[in-house]
PyMOL Python script that loads the backbone (N, CA, C, O; Angstrom):
from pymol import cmd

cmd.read_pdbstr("""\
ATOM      1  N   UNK A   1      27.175 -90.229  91.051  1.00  0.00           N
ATOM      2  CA  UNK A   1      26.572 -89.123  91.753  1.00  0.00           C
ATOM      3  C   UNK A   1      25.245 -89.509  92.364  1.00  0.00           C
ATOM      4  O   UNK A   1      24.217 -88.895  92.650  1.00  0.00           O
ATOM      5  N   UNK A   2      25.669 -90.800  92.457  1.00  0.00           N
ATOM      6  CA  UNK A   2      23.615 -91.383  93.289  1.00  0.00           C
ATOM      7  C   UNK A   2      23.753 -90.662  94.766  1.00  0.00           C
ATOM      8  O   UNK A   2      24.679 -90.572  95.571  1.00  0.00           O
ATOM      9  N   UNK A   3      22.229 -90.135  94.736  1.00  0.00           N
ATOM     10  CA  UNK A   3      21.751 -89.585  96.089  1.00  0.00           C
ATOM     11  C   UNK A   3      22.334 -88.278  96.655  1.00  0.00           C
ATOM     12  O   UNK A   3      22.339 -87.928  97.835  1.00  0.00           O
ATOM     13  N   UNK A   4      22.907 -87.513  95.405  1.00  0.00           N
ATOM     14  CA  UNK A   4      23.566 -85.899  95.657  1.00  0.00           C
ATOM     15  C   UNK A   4      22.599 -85.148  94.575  1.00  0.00           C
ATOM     16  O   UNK A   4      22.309 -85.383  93.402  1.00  0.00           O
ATOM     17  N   UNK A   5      22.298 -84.305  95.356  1.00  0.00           N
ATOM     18  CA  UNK A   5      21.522 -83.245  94.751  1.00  0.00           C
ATOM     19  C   UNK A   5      22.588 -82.231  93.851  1.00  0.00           C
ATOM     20  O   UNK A   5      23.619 -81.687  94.247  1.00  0.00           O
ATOM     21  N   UNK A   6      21.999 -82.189  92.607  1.00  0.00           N
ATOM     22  CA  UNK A   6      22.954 -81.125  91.696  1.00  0.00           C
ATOM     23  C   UNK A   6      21.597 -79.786  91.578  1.00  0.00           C
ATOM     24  O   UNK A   6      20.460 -79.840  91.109  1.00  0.00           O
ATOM     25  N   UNK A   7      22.633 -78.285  92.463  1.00  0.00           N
ATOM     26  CA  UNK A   7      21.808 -77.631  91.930  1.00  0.00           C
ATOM     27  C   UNK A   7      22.293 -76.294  90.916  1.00  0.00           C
ATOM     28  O   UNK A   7      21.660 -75.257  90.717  1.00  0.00           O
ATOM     29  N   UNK A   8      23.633 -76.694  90.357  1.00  0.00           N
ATOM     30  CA  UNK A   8      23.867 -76.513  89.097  1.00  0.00           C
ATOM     31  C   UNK A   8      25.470 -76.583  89.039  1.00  0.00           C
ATOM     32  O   UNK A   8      26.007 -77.247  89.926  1.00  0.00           O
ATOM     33  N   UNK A   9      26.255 -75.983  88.115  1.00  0.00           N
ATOM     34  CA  UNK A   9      27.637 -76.129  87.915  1.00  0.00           C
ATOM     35  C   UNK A   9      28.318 -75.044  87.728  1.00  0.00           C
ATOM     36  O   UNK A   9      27.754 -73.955  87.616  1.00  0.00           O
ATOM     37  N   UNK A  10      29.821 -75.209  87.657  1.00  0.00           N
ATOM     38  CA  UNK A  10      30.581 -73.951  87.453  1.00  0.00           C
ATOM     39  C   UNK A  10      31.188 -74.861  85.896  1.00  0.00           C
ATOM     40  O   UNK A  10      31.655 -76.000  85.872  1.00  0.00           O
ATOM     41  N   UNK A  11      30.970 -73.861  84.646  1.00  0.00           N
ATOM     42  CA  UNK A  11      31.663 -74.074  83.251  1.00  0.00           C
ATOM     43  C   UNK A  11      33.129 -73.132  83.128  1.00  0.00           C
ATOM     44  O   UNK A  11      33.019 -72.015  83.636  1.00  0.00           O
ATOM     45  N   UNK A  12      33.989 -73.335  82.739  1.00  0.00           N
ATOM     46  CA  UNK A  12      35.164 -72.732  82.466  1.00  0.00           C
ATOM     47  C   UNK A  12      35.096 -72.491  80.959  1.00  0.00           C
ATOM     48  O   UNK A  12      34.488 -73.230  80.185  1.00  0.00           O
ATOM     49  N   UNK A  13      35.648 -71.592  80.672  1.00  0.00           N
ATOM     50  CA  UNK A  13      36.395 -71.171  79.238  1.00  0.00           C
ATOM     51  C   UNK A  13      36.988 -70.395  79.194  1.00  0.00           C
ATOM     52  O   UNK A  13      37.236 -69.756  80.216  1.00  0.00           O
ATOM     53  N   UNK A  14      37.606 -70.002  77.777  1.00  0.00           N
ATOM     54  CA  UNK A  14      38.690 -69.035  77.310  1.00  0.00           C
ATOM     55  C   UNK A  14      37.805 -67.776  76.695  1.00  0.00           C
ATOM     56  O   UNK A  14      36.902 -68.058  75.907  1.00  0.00           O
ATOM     57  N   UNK A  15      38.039 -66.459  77.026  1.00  0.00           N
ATOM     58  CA  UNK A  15      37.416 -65.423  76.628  1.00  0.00           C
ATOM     59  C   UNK A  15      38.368 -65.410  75.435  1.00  0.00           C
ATOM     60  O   UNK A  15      39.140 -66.271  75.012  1.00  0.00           O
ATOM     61  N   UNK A  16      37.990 -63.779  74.886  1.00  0.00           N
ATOM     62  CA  UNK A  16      38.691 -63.586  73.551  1.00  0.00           C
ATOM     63  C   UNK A  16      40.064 -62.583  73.726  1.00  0.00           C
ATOM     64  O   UNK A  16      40.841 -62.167  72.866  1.00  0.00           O
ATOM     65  N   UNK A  17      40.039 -62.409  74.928  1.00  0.00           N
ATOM     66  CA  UNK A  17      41.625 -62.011  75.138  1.00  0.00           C
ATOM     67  C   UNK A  17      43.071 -63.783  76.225  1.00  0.00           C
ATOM     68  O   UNK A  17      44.104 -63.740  76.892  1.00  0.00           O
ATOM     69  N   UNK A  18      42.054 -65.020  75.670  1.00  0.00           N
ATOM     70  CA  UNK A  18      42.456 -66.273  75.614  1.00  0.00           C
ATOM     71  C   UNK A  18      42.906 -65.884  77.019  1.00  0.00           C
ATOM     72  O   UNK A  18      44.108 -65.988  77.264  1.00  0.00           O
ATOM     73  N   UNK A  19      41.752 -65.275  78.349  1.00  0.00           N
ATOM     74  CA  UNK A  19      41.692 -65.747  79.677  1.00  0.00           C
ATOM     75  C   UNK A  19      41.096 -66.867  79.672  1.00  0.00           C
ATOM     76  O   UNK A  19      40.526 -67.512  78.792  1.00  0.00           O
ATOM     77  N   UNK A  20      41.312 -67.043  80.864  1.00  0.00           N
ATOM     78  CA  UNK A  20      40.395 -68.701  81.641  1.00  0.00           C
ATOM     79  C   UNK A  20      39.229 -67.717  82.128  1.00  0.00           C
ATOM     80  O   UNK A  20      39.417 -66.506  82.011  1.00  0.00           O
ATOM     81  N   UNK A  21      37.958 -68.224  82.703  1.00  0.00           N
ATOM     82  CA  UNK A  21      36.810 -67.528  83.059  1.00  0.00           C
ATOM     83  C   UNK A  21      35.930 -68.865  83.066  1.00  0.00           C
ATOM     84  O   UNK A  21      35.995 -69.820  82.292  1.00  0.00           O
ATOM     85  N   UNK A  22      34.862 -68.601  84.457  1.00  0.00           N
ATOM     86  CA  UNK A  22      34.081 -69.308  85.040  1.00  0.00           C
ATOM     87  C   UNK A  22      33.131 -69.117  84.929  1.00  0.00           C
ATOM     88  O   UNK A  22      32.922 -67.938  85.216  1.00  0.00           O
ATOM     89  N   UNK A  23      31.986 -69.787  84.549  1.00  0.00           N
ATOM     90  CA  UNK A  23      30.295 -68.568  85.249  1.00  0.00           C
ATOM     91  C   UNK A  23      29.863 -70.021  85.832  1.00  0.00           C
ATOM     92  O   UNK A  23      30.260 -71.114  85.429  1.00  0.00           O
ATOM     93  N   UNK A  24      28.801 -69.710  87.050  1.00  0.00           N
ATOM     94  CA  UNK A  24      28.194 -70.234  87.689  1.00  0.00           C
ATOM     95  C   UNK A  24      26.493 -70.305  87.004  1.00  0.00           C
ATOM     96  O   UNK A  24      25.765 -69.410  86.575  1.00  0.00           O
ATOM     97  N   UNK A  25      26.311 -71.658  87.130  1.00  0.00           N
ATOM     98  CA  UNK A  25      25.036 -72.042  85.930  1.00  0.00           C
ATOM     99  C   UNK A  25      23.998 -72.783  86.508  1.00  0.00           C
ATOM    100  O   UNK A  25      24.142 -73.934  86.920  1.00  0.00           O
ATOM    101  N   UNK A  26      22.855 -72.083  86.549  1.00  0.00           N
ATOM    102  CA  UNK A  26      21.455 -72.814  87.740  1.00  0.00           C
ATOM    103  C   UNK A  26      21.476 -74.199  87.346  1.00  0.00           C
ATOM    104  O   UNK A  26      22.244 -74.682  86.515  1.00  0.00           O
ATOM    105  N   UNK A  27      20.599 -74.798  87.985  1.00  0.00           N
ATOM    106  CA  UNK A  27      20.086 -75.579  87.445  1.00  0.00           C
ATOM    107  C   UNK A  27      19.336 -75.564  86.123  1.00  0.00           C
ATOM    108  O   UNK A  27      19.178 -76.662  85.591  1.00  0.00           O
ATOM    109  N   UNK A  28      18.838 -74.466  85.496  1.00  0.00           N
ATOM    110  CA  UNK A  28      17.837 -73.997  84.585  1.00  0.00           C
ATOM    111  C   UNK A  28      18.102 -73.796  83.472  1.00  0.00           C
ATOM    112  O   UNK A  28      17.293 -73.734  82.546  1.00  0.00           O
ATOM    113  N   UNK A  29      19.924 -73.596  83.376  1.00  0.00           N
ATOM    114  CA  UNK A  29      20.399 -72.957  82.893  1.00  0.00           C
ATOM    115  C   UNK A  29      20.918 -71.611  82.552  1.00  0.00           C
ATOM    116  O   UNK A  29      21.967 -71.222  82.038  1.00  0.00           O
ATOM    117  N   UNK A  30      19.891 -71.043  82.985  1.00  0.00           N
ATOM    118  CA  UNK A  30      21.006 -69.395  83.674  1.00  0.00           C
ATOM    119  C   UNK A  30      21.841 -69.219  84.040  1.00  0.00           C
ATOM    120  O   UNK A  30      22.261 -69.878  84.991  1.00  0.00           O
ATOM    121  N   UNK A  31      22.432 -68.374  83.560  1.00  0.00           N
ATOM    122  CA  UNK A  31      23.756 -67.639  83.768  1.00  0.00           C
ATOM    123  C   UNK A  31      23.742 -66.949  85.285  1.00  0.00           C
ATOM    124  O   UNK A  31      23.252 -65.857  85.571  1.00  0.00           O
ATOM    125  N   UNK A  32      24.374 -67.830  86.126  1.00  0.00           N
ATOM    126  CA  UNK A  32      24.331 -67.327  88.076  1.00  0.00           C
ATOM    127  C   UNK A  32      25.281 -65.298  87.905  1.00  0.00           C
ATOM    128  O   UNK A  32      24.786 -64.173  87.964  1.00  0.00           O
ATOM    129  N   UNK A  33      26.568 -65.732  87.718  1.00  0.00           N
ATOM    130  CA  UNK A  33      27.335 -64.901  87.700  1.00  0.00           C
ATOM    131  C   UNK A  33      28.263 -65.990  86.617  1.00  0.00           C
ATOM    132  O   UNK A  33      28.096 -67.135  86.195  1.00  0.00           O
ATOM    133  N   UNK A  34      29.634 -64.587  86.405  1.00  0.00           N
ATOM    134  CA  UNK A  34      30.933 -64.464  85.718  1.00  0.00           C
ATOM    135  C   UNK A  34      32.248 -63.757  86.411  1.00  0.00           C
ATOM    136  O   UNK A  34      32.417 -62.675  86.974  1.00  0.00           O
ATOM    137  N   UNK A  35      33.074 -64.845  86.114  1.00  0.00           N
ATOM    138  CA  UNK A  35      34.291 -64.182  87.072  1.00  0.00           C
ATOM    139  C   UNK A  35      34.545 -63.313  86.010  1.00  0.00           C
ATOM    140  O   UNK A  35      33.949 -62.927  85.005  1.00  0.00           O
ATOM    141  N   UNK A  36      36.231 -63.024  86.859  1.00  0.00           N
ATOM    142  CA  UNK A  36      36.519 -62.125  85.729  1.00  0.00           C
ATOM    143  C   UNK A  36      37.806 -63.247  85.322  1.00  0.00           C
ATOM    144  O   UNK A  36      37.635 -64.433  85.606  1.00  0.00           O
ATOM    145  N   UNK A  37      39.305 -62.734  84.536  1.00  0.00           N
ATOM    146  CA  UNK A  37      39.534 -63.504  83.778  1.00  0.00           C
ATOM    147  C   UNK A  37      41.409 -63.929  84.679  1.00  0.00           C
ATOM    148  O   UNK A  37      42.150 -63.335  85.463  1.00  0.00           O
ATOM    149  N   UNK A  38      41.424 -65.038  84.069  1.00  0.00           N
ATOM    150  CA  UNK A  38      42.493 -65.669  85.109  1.00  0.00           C
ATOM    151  C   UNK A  38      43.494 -65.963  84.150  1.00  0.00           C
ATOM    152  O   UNK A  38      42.998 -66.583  83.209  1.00  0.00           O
ATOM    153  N   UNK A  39      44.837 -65.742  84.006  1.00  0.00           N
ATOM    154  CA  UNK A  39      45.994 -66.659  83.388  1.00  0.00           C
ATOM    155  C   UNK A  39      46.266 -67.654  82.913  1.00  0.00           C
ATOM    156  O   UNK A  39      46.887 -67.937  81.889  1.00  0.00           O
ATOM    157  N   UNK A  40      45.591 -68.481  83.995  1.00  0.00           N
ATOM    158  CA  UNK A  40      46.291 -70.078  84.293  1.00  0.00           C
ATOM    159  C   UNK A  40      44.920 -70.821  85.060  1.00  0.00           C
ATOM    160  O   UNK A  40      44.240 -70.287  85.937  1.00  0.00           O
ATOM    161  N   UNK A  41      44.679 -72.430  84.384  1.00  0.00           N
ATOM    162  CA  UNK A  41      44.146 -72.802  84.935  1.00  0.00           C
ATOM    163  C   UNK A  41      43.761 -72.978  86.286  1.00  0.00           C
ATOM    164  O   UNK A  41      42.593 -73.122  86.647  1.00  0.00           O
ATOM    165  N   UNK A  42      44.742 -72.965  87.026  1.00  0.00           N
ATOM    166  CA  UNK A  42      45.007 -73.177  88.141  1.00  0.00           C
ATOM    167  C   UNK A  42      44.251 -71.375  89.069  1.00  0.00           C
ATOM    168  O   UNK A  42      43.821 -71.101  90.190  1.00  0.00           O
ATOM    169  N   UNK A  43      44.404 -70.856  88.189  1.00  0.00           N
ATOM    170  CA  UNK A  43      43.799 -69.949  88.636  1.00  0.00           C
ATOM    171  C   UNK A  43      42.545 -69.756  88.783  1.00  0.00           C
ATOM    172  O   UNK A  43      41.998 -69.300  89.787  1.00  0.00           O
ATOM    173  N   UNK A  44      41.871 -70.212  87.449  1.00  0.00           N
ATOM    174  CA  UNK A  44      40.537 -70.087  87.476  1.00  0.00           C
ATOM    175  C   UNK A  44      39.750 -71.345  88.599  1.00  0.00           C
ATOM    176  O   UNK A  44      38.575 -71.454  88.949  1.00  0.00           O
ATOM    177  N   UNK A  45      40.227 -71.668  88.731  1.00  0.00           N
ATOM    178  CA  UNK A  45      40.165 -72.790  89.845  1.00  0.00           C
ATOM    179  C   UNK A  45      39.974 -72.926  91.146  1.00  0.00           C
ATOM    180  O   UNK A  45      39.363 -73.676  91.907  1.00  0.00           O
ATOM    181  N   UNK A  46      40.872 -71.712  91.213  1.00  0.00           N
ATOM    182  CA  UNK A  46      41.475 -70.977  92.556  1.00  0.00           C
ATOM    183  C   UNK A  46      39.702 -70.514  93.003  1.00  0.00           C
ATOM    184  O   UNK A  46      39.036 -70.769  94.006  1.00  0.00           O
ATOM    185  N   UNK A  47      39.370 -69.707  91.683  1.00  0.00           N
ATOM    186  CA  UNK A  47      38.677 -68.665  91.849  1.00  0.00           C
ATOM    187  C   UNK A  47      37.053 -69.222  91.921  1.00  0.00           C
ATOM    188  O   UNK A  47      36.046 -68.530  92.065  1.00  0.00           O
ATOM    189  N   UNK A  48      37.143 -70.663  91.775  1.00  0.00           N
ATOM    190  CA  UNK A  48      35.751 -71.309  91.502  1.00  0.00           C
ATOM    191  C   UNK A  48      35.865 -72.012  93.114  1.00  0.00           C
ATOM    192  O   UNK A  48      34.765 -72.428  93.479  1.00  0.00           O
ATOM    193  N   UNK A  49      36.997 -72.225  94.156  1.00  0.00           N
ATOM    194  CA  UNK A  49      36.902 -72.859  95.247  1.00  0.00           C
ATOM    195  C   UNK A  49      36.805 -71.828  95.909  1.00  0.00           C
ATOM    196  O   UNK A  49      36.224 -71.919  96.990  1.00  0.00           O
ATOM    197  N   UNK A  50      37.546 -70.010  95.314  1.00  0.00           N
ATOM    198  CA  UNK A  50      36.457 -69.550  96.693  1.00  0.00           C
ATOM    199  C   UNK A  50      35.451 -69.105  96.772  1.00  0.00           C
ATOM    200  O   UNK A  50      34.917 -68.764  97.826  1.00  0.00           O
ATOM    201  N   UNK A  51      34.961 -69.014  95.615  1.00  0.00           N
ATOM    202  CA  UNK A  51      33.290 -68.846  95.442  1.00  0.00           C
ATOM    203  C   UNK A  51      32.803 -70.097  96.382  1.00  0.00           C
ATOM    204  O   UNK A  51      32.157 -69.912  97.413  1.00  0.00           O
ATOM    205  N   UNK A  52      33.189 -71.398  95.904  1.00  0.00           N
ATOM    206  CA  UNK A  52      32.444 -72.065  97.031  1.00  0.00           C
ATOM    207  C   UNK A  52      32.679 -72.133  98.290  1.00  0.00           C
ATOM    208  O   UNK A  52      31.836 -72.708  98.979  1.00  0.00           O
ATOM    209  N   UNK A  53      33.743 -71.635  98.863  1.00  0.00           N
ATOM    210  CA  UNK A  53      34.213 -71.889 100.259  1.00  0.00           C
ATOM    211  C   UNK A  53      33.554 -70.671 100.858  1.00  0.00           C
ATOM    212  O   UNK A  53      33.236 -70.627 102.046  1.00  0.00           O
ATOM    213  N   UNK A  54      33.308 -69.435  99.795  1.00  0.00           N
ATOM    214  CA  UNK A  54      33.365 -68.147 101.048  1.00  0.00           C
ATOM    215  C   UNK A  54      31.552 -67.693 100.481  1.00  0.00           C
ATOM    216  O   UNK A  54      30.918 -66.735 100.925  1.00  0.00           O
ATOM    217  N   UNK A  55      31.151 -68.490  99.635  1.00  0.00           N
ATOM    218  CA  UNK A  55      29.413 -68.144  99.469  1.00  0.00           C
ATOM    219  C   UNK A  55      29.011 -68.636 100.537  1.00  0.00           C
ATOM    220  O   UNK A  55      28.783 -67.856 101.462  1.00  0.00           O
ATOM    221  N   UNK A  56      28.840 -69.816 100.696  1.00  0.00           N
ATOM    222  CA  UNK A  56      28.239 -70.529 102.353  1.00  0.00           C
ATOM    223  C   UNK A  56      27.507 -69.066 103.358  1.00  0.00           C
ATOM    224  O   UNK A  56      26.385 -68.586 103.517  1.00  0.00           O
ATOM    225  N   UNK A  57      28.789 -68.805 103.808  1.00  0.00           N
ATOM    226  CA  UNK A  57      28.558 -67.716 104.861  1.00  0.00           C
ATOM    227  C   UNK A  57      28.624 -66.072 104.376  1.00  0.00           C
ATOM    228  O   UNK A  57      28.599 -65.130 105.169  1.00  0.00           O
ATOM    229  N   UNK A  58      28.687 -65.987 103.337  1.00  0.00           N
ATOM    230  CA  UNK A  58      28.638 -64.445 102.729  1.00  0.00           C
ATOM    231  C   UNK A  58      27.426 -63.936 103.359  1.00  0.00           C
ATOM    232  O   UNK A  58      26.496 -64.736 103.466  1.00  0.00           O
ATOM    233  N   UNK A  59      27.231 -62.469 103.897  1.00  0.00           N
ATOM    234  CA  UNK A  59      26.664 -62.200 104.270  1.00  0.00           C
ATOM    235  C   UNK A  59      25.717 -61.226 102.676  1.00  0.00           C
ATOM    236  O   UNK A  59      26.163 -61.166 101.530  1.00  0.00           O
ATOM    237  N   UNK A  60      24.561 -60.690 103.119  1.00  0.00           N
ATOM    238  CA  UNK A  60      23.630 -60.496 102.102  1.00  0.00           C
ATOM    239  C   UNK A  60      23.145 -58.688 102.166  1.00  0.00           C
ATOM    240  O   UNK A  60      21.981 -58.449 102.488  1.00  0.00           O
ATOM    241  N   UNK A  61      24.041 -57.573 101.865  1.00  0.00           N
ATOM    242  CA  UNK A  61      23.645 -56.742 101.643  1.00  0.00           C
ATOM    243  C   UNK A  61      22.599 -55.972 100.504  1.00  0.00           C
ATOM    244  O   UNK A  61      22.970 -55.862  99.335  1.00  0.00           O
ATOM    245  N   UNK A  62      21.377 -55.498 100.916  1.00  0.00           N
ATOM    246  CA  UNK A  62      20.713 -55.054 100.095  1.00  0.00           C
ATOM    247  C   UNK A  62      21.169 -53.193 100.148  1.00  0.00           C
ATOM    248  O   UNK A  62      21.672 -52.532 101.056  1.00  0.00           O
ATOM    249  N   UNK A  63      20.797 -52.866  98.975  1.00  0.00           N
ATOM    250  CA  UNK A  63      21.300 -51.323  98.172  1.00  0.00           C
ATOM    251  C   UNK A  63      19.968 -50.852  97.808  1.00  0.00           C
ATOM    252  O   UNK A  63      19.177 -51.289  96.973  1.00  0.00           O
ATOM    253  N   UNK A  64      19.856 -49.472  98.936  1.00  0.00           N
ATOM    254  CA  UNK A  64      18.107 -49.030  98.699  1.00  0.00           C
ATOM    255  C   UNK A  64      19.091 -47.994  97.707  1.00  0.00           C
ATOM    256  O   UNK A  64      18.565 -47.135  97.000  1.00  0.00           O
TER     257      UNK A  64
END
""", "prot")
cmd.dss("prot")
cmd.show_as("cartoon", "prot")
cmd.util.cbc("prot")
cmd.orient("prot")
């Protein structure tokens, strides 16, 4: 990973109804967000490429 900036990760696990589930983790260690819960690996997977494919350009509503 020489010369790539890490500015944090996505962790997977099994909740206690033995879903798959993602949270997104700063650099800092904070807790970014939490999906919700997936079947199958392949799912949770699913669900961690479109967080990255469709954050990029998400647009940014604020709630007065």
């Amino acid at each position: 990973m020489k010369g790539k900036i890490v500015s944090g990760k996505f962790e997977i696990f099994k909740d206690s109804k033995k879903e798959y589930r993602f949270r997104l983790i700063a650099k800092n260690g904070k807790i970014i967000c939490q999906s919700e819960g997936y079947k199958t690996k392949g799912g949770v997977n699913g669900g961690i490429k479109a967080v990255k494919e469709l954050a990029i350009d998400s647009e940014i509503i604020v709630i007065k």
